[in-house]
C-alpha positions in Angstrom: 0.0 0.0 0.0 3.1 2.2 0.9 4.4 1.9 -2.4 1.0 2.5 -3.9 0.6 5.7 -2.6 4.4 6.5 -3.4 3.1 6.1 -6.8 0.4 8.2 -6.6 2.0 11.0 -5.2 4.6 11.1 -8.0 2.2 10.4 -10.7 0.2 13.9 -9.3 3.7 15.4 -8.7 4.5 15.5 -12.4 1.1 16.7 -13.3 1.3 19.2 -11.3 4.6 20.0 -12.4 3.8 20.0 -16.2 1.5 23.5 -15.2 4.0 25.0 -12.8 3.1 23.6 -9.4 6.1 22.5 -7.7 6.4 19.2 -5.9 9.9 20.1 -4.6 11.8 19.8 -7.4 12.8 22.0 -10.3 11.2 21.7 -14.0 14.1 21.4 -16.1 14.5 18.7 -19.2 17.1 16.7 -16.9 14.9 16.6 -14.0 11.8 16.3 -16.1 13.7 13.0 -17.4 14.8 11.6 -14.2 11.5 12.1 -12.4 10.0 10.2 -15.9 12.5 7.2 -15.3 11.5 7.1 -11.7 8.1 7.0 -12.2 8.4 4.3 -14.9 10.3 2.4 -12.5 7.5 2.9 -9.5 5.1 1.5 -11.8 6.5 -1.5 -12.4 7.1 -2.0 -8.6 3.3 -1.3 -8.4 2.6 -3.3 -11.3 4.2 -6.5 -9.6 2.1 -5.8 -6.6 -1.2 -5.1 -8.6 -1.2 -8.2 -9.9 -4.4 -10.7 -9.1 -2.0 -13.1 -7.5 -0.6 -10.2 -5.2 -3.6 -8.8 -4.3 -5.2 -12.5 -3.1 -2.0 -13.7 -1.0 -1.9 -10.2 0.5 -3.1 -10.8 4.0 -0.9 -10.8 7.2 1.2 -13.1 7.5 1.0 -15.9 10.6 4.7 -17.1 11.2 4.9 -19.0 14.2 8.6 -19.6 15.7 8.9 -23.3 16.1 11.0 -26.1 14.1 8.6 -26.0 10.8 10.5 -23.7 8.6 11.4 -22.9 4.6 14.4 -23.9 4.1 16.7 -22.5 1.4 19.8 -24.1 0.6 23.2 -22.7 -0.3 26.5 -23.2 -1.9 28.5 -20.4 -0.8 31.1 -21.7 -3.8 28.1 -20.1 -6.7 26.1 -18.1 -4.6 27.4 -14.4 -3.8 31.2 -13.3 -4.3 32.1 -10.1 -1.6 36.2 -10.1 -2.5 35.9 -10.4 -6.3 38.0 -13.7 -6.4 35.3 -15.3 -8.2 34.0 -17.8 -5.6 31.2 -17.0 -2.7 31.8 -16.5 0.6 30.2 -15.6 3.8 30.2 -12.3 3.7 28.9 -12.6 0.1 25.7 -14.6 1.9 25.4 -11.9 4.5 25.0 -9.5 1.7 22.6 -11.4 0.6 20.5 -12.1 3.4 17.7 -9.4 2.8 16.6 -11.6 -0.4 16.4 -14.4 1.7 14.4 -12.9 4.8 14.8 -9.1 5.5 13.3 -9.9 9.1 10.4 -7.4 8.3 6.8 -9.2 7.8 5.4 -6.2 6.6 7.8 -5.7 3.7 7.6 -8.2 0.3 10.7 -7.8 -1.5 12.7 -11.1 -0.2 11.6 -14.6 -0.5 10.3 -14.9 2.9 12.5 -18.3 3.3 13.2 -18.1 7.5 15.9 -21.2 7.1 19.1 -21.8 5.4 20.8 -25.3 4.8 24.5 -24.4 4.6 26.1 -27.5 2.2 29.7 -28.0 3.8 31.7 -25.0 5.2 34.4 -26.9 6.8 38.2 -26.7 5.3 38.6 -29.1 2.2 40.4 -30.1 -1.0 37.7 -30.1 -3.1 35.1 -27.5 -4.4 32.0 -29.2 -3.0 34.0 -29.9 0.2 32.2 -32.9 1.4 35.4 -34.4 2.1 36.6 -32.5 5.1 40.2 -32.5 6.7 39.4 -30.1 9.7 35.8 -30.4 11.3 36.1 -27.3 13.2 37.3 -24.2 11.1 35.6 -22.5 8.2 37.2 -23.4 4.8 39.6 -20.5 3.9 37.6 -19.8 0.6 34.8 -18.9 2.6 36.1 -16.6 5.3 36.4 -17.2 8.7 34.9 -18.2 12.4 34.6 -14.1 12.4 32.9 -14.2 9.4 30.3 -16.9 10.2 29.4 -15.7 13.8 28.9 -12.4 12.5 26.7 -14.5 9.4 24.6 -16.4 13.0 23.7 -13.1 14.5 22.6 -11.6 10.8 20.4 -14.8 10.6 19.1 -15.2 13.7 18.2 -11.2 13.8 16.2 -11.6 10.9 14.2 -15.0 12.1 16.1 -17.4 10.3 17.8 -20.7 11.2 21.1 -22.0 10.1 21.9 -25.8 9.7 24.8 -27.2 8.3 25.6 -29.9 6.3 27.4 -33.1 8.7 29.5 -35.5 6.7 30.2 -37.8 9.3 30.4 -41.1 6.8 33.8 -40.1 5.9 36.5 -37.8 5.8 38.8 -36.4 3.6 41.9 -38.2 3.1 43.5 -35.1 4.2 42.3 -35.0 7.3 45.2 -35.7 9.9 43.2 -38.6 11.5 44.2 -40.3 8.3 47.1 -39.2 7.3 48.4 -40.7 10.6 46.8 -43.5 10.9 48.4 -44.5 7.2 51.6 -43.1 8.4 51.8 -45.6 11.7 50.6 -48.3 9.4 53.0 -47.8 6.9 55.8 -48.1 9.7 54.9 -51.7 10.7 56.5 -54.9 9.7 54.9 -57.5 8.4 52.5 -59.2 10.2 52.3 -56.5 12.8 49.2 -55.7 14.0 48.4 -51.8 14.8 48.3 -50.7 18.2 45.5 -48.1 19.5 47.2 -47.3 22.2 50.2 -45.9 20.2 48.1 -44.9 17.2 44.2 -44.1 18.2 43.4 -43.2 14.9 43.8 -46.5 13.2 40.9 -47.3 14.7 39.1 -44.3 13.2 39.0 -45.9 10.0 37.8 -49.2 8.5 41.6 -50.6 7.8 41.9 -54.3 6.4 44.9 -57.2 5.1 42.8 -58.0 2.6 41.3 -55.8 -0.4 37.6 -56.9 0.5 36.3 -55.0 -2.7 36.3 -52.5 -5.5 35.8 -49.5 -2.7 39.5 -50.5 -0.4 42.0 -48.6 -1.2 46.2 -49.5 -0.6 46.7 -47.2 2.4 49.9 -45.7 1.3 53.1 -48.1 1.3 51.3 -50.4 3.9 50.5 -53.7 3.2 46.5 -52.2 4.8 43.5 -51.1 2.7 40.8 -49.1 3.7 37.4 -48.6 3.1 36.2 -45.5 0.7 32.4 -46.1 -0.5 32.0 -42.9 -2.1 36.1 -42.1 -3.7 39.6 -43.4 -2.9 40.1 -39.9 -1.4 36.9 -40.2 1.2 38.1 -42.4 3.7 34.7 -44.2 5.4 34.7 -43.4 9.5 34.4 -46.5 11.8 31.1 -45.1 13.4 31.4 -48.2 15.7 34.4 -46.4 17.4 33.5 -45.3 20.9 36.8 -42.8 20.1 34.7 -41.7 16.9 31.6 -40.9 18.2 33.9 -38.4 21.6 35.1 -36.7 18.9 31.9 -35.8 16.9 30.5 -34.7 20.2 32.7 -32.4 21.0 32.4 -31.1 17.1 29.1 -30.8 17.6 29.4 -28.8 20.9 31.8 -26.5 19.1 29.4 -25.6 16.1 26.4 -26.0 18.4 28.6 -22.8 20.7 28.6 -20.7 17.9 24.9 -20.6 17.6 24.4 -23.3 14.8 20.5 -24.7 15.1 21.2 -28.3 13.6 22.6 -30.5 11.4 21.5 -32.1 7.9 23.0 -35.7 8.1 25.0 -36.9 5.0 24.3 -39.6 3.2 23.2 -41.6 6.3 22.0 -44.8 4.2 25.9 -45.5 3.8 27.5 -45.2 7.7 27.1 -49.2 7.2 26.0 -49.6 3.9 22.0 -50.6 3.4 22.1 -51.6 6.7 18.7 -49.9 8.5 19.5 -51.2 11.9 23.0 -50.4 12.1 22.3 -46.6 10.4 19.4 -46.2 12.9 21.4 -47.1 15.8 24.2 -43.9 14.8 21.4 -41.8 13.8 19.7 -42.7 17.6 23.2 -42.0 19.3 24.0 -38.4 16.9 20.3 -37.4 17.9 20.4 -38.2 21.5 23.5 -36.4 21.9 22.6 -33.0 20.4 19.4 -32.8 22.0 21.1 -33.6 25.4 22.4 -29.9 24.7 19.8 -28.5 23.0 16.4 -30.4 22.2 15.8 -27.3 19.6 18.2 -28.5 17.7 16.8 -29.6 14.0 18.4 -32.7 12.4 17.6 -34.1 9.1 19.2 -36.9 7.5 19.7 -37.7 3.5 18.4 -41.3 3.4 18.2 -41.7 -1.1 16.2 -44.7 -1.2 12.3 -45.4 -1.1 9.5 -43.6 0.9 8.7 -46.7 3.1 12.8 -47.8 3.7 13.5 -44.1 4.8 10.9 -43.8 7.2 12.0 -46.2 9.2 15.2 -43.7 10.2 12.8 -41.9 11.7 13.1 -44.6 14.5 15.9 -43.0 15.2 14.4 -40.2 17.0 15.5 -37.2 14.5 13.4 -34.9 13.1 12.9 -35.2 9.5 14.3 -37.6 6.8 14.2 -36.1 3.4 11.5 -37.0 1.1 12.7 -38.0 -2.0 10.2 -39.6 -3.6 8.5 -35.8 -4.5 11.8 -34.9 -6.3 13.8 -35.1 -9.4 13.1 -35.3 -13.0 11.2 -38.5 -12.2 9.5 -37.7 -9.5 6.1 -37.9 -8.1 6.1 -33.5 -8.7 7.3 -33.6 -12.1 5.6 -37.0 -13.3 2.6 -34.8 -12.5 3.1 -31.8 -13.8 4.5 -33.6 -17.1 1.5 -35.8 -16.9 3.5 -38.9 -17.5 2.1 -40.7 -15.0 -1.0 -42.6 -15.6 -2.3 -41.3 -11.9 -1.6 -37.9 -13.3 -2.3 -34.9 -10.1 -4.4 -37.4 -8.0 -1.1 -40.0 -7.9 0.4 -36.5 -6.1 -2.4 -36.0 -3.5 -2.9 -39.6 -2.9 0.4 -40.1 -1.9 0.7 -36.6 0.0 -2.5 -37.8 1.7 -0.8 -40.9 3.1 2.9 -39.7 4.0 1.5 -39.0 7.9 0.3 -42.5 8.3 3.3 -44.0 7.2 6.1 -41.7 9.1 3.8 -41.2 12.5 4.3 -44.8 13.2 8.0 -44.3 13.2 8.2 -40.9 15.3 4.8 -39.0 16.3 7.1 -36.1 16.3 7.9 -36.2 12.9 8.8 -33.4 10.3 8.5 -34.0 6.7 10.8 -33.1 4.6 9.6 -32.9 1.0 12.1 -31.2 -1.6 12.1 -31.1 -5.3 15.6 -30.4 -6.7 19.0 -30.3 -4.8 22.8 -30.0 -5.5 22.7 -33.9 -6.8 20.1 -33.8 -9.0 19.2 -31.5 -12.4 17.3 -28.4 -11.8 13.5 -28.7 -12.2 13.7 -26.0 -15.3 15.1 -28.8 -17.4 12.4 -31.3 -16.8 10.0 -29.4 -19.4 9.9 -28.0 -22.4 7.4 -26.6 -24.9 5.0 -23.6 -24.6 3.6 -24.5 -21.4 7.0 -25.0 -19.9 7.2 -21.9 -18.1 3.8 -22.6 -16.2 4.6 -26.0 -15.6 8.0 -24.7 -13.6 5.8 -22.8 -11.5 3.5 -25.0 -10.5 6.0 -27.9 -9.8 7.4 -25.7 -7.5 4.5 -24.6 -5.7 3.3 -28.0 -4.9 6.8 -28.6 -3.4 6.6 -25.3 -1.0 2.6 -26.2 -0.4 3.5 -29.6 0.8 3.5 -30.4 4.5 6.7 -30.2 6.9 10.0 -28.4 6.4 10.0 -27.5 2.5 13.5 -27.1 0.9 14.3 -25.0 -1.6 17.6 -25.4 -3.5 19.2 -21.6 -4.7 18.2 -20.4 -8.0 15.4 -22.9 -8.5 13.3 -19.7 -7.5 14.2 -18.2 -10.9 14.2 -20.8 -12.8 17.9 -21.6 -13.5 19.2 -24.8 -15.6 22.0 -27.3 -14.9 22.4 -31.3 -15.7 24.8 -33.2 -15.9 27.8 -33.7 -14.5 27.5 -32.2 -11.0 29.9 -28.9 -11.4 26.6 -28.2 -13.9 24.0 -28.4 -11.2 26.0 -26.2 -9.0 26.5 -23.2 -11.1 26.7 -19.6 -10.4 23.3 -17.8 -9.1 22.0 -16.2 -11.4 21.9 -12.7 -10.0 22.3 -10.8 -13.3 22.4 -11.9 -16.8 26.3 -10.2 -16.9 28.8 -12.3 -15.8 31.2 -9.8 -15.1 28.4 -8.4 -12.9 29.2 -7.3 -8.8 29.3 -10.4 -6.6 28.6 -13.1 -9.4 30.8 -16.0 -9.2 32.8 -18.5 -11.8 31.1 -21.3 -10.6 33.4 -24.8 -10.2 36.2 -25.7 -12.4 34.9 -28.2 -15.1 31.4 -26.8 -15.4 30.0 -26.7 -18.5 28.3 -23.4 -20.3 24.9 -23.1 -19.4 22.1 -21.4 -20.9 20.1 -19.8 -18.6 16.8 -19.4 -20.7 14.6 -17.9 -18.1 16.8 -15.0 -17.3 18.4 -13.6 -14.0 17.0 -12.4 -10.8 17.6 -8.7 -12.3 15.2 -10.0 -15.6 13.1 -11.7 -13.5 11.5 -9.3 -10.2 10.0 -6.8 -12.0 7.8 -8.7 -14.0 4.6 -10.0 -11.7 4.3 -13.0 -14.1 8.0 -14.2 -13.5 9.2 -17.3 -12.2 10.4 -15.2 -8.8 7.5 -13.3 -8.3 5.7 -16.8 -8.5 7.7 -18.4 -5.9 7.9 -15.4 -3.7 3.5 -15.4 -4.0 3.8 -19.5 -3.1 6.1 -18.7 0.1 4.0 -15.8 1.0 0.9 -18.1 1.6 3.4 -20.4 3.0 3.9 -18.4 5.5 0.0 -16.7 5.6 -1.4 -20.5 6.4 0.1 -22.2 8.9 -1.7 -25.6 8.7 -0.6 -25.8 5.3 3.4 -26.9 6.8 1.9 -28.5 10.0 -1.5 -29.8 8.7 -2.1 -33.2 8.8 -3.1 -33.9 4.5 -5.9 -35.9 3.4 -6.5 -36.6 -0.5 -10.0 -35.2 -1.4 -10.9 -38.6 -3.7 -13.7 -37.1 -5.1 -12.4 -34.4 -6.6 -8.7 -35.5 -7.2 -8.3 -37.1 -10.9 -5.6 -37.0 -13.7 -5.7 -33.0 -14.0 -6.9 -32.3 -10.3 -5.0 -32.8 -7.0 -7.2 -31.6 -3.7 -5.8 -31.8 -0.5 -6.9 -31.0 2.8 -4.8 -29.6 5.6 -6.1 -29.8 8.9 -4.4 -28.1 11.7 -5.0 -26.8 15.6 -8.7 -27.4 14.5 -8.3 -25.1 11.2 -9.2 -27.3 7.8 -7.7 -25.3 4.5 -8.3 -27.1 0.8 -5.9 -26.7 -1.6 -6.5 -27.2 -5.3 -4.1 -27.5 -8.3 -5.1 -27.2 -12.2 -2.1 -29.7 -13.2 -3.9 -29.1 -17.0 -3.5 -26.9 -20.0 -7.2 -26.0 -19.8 -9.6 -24.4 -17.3 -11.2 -27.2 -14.9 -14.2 -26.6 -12.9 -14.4 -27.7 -9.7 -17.4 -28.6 -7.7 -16.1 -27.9 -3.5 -19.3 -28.1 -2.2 -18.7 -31.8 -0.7 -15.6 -30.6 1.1 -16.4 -30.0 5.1 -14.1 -26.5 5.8 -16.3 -26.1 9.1 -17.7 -23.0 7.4 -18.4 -21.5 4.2 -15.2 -21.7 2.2 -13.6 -18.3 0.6 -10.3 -17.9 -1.6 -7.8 -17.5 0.9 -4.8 -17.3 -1.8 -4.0 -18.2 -5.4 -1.5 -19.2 -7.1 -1.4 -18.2 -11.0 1.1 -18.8 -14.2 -1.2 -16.4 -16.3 -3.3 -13.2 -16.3 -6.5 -15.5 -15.8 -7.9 -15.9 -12.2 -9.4 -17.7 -9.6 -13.1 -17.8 -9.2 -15.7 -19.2 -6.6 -19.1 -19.0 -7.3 -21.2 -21.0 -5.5 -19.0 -23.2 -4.4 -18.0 -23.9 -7.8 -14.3 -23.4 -8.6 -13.1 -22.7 -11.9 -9.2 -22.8 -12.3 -7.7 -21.3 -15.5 -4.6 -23.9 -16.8 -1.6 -24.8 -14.5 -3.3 -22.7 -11.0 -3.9 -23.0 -7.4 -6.8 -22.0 -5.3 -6.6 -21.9 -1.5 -9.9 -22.2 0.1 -10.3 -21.1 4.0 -12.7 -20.3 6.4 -11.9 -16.7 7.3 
């Protein structure tokens, strides 16, 4: 509304100024110009929050402070440069942070995201830096301890909460742990069997005589191998080691000190390969010994395997497991949207509608984690193409950040950027302006191919109110409007769920919203009249690729192509 008025006032300022009324400012051909270009500028800020879309999310906004959250994931390597060497950095992210969450609900110019997922920050050979060689520093590419307490305090001023990325499977074969536990082995004679008591660390590791399989290495000159499931130069931990498990404690105490608020769990389906029992049991001791310090603390694990395997981590006692059966090119999201699958949008809600059944049997405490893309797998924007891609982007996204639990949202996917490929290519620079030369863009990883970014930057992208961004920042917004629809308990609505509808229910603290996706390229009415809201139902929010909008008429629903309708009791 502020800006609205802004708009106003300028618009009646130049009138006035064209008959020699003065609004302040002198009525020469330069400032005639400027005030022209300012004014063209205010309206396209207005514009964006003229649209339909912004004018039905715009209600207050209900964000309660507990472990539900939007989390938005970040490579510092791509994401903002401060020094101008070409790769991010903290202070490039604390720069940054007012897109993410300014910390001001009455404002809408950042994304409204009130978590970040840090992928590894630790010191490391390697760009990616999941192979870490000293658990408690900041990697020197990065910045410092400095850097990231001063990058806490930003956060947590501003509402938002910081996990990091744990790899605890392995290390990197950097790491002194290993270095000299191949050192002392490569000093005994044959036959000799290590010592703990002279060398601890050998016990760190997963050391063998005998080259079990393709994944043991030679440890050095030795006559030993060890185990590396993921590269030669990502020696596995012996999580079995009571040594081990002192050591990540007091790592854990040391990030946890510097105001850290949990832990995303690395490739937890390999501490003992396909082993459920074994990875629940570490999962169980990790959990139990950060919530003996703090029982805030969120922890989520990456378990990539089935919907009914991972749930069973949630035995464990951690908070969330990620859901990967929503993500990827192949996904239940994308088979959707594409319409590949022969369930089509009700295959979505049908399966959204059973995910609290299956996981509350495993932890009544649960959190969901549902996700669509992340640094492993290609961005969404490539899993569409012809003239209804750009719609179909949208909405894949929105029925990611509508699902129920702790949503993640993977950098750039907000404006639509490409990568597939080898991994360097789904890591590349965020796409702050179409220049690469621009301030505080980055090279992106050695190796990475040249991408076409086809939907534009972030600079293309946030004054247009159809955009990609605008889009997602609308979908967050009602996110963040609705609580029920993170916390609600979903429930398929059969009746009115088939191959281009999906209607879901979300019932929370007493509160039932419906949400209703057009998953089509034409309008679909939509008969709600069988749907029990506690009240007559009202469009709380929409959702909208297009100009067309939402309507409810007598509890009929029509839906122009590729929309959402939330429907609430006010």
């Amino acid at each position: 509304m502020k800006k609205r008025l802004q708009a106003l006032l300028l618009a009646l300022c130049l009138t006035l100024g064209t008959i020699g009324a003065g609004c302040g400012g002198r009525q020469d051909n330069n400032a005639a110009g400027t005030e022209t270009a300012a004014a063209t500028e205010t309206e396209k800020t207005a514009s964006v929050e003229d649209s339909a879309m912004a004018k039905a999310n715009a209600g207050e906004l209900n964000i309660i402070d507990d472990k539900y959250r939007t989390y938005y994931e970040v490579f510092l390597y791509s994401f903002y440069d401060s020094d101008g060497d070409g790769i991010g950095d903290i202070q490039g992210l604390i720069d940054k942070l007012d897109y993410i969450n300014d910390g001001d609900d009455s404002t809408d110019t950042d994304l409204g995201c009130n978590g970040i997922w840090l992928m590894p920050i630790m010191p490391s050979p390697t760009y990616h830096k999941y192979d870490i060689s000293d658990y408690e520093n900041i990697d020197e590419q990065y910045g410092t301890i400095d850097d990231f307490k001063q990058l806490i305090e930003a956060c947590h001023k501003r509402g938002i909460r910081v996990i990091i990325d744990f790899p605890i499977n392995h290390t990197s074969s950097k790491h002194p742990w290993f270095t000299q536990a191949v050192e002392y082995l490569e000093g005994l004679s044959d036959g000799q069997q290590p010592d703990s008591s002279v060398c601890p660390y050998v016990d760190y590791y997963n050391f063998t005589t005998d080259q079990l399989s393709s994944v043991y290495y030679k440890a050095g000159s030795s006559n030993w191998y060890y185990e590396g499931k993921f590269w030669s130069e990502m020696p596995d931990l012996n999580l079995d080691c009571e040594a081990v498990r002192a050591e990540f404690d007091e790592i854990t105490s040391f990030w946890m000190d510097l105001g850290v608020d949990g832990f995303r769990m690395d490739g937890a389906k390999e501490y003992f390969s396909d082993n459920t029992t074994e990875n629940v049991e570490v999962l169980k001791w990790f959990n139990d010994m950060v919530k003996a310090k703090d029982e805030n603390s969120y922890i989520v694990a990456e378990v990539w395997t089935d919907r009914e395997t991972y749930a069973k981590y949630l035995e464990s006692g951690i908070d969330s497991v990620f859901n990967f059966d929503f993500g990827d090119g192949d996904g239940i999201i994308a088979n959707a949207v594409k319409g590949s699958s022969e369930s089509g949008a009700k295959g979505y809600a049908n399966v959204c509608g059973k995910m609290d059944e299956l996981l509350s049997q495993y932890n009544e405490n649960y959190i969901d984690a549902p996700f669509y893309t992340n640094h492993d797998m290609a961005r969404g924007a490539g899993y569409y193409s012809g003239e209804y891609k750009a719609a179909q982007i949208k909405t894949a996204g929105a029925m990611n950040l509508m699902m129920s639990g702790n949503v993640f949202l993977y950098y750039g996917e907000e404006i639509g950027m490409k990568g597939s490929g080898k991994d360097e290519n789904k890591r590349a620079p965020m796409q702050w302006s179409s220049d690469a030369s621009a301030e505080g863009m980055c090279k992106g990883p050695d190796g990475m191919e040249s991408i076409k970014m086809t939907n534009g930057s972030l600079e293309d992208q946030q004054d247009d109110p159809y955009s990609i961004y605008n889009y997602f920042k609308q979908a967050i917004r009602l996110r963040n409007r609705y609580p029920e629809i993170a916390r609600g308990i979903a429930a398929n609505v059969e009746n009115l769920s088939d191959k281009n509808i999906a209607a879901i229910t979300k019932t929370y603290d007493g509160k039932t919203t419906l949400l209703v996706f057009n998953l089509s390229q034409e309008t679909q009415k939509v008969d709600i009249s069988g749907v029990d809201l506690g009240g007559e139902g009202t469009i709380g929010g929409m959702l909208l690729t297009g100009e067309d909008t939402i309507t409810l008429d007598n509890n009929e629903l029509t839906l122009p192509s590729y929309s959402m309708a939330l429907i609430t009791v006010e």
